[in-house]
Backbone as CSV, one residue per row, in Angstrom:
resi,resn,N_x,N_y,N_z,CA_x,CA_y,CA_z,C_x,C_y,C_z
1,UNK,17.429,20.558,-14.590,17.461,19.609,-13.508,16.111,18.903,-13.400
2,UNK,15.998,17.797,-13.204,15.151,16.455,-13.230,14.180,16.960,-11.980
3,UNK,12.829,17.180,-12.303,12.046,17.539,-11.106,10.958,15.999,-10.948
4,UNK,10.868,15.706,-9.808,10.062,14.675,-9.380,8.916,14.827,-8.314
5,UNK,8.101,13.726,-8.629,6.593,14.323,-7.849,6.228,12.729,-7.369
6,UNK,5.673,13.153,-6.296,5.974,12.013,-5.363,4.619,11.313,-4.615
7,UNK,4.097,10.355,-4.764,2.880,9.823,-4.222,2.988,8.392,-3.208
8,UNK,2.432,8.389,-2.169,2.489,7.311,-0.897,1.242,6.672,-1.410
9,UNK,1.148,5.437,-0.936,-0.316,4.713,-0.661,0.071,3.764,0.146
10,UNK,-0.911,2.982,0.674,-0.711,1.990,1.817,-1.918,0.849,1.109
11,UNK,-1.537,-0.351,1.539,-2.276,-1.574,1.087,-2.360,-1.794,2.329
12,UNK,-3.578,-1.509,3.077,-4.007,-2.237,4.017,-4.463,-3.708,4.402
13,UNK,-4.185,-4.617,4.933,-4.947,-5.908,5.734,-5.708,-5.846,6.878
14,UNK,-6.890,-6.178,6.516,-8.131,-5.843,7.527,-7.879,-7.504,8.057
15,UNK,-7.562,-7.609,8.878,-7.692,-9.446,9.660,-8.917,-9.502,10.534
16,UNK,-10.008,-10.413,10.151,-11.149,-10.868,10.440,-11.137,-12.117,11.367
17,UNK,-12.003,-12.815,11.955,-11.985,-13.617,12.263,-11.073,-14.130,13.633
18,UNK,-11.541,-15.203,14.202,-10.637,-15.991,15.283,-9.243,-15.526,15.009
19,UNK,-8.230,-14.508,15.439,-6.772,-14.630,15.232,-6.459,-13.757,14.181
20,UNK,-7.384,-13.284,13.716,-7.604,-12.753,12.369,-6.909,-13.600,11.035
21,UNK,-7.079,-15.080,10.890,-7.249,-15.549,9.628,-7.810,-15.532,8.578
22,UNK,-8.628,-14.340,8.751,-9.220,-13.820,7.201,-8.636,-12.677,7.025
23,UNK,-7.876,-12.408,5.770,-7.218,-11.414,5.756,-8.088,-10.623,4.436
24,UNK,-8.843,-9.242,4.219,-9.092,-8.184,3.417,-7.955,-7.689,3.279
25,UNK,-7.583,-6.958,2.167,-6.498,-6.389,1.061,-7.562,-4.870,0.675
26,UNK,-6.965,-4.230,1.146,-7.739,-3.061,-0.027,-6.471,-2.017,0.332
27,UNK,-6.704,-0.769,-0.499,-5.847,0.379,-1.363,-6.449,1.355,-0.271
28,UNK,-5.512,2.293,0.204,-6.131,3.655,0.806,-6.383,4.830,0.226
29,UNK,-6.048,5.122,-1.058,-6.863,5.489,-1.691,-8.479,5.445,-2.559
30,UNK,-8.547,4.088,-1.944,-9.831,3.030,-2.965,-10.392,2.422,-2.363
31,UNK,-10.831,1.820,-1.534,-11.335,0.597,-0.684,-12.093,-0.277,-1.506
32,UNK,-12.786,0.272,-2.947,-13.336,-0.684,-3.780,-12.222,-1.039,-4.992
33,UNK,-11.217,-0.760,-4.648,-10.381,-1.095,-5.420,-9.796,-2.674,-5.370
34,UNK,-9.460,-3.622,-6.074,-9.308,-4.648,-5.400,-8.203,-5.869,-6.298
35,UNK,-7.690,-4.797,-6.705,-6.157,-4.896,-7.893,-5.663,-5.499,-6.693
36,UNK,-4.600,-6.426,-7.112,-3.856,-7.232,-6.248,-2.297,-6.490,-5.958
37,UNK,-1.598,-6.668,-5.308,-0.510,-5.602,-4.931,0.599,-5.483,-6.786
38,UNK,0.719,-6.731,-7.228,1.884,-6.468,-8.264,0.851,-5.680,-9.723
39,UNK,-0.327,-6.086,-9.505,-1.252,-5.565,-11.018,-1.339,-4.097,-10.719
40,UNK,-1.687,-3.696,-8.923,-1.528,-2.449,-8.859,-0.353,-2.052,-9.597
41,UNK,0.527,-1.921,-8.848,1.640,-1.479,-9.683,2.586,-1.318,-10.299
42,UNK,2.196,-2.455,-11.295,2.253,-2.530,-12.885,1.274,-1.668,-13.577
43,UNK,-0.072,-1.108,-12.958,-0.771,-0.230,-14.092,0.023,1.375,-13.351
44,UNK,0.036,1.507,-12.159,1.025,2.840,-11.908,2.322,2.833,-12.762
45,UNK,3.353,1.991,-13.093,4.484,1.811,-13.981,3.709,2.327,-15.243
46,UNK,2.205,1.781,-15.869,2.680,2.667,-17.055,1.834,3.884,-17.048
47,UNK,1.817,4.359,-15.911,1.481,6.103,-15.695,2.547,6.735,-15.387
48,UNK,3.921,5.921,-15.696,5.184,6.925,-15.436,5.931,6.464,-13.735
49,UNK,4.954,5.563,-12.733,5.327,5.790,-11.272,6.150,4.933,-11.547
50,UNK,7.583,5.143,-10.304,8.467,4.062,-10.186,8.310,3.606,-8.650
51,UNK,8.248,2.878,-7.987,8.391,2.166,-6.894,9.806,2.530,-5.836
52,UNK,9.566,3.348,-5.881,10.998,3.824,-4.642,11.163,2.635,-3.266
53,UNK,10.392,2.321,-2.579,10.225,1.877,-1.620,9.261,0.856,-1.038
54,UNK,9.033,-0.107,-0.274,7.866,-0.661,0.450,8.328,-0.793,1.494
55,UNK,7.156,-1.186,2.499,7.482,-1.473,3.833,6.825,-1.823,4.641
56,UNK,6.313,-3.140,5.331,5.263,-3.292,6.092,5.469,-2.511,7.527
57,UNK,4.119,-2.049,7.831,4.092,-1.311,9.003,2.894,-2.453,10.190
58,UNK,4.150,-2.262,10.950,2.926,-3.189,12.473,2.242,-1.994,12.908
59,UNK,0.827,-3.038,13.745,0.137,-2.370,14.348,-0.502,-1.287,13.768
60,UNK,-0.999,-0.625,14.526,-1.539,0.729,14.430,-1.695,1.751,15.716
61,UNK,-1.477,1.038,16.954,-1.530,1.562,17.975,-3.480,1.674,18.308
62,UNK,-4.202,1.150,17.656,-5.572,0.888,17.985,-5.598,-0.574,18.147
63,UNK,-6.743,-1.329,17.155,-6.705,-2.565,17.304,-6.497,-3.208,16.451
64,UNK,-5.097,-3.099,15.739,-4.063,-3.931,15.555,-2.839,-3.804,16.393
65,UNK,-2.640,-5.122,17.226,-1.785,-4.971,18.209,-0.569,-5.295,17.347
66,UNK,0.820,-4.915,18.266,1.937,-5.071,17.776,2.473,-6.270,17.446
67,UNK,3.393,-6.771,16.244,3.629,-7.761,15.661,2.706,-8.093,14.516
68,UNK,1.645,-7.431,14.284,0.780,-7.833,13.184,0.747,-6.774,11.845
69,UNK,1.142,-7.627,11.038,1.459,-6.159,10.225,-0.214,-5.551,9.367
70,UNK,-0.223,-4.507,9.581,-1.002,-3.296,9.759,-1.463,-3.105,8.109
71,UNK,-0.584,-2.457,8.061,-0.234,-2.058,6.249,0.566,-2.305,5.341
72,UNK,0.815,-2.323,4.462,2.529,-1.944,3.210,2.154,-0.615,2.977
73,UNK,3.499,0.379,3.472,3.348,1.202,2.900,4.212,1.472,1.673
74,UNK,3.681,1.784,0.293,4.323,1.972,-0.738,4.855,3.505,-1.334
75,UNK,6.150,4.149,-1.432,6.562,5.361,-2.303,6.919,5.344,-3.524
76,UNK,6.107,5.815,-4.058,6.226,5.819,-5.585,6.860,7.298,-6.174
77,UNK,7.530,7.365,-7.333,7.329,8.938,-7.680,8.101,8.259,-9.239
78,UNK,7.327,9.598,-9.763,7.941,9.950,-11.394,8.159,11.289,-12.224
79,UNK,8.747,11.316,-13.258,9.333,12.991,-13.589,8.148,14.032,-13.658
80,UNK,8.508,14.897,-13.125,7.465,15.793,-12.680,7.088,16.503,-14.462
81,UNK,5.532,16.400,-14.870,5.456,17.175,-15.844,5.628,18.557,-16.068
C-alpha cells in the first residue's frame, strides 16, 4: 500500500504602504527565498511533491484585517520513501 508524506507552506503577502499597495511575496519556510509562486513549485514537482491543494487565507486576526488576503496556503505531498 502507497504510503505518502505530506508538507504545508504558505506564501505570504506582506502589504506595505498607503492601503497596502506594495505587496512583498515571501515563502514561510524562507523569507530570503524569493522564487515566484509557479517556479516554486515546479522545482518541488521535481523533488517528487504534487500540489494537492491551495487556498488563500484572509486576515490573520492581527494586522491584517478581514477581506485582505493574508497568505496562500499550499499542500503538497509525495510517495513516502
Amino acid at each position: 500500500m502507497q504510503k505518502w508524506e505530506y508538507m504545508r507552506l504558505e506564501r505570504f503577502l506582506k502589504h506595505e504602504g498607503i492601503l497596502g499597495q506594495n505587496t512583498i511575496y515571501y515563502w514561510s519556510d524562507d523569507e530570503t527565498n524569493k522564487m515566484e509562486f509557479q517556479e516554486r513549485v515546479n522545482f518541488l514537482g521535481e523533488q517528487g511533491w504534487e500540489v494537492i491543494t491551495c487556498a488563500p487565507i484572509e486576515g490573520n486576526g492581527g494586522s491584517t484585517p478581514a477581506g485582505i488576503i493574508s497568505y496562500i496556503l499550499v499542500l503538497l505531498k509525495r510517495p513516502k520513501q
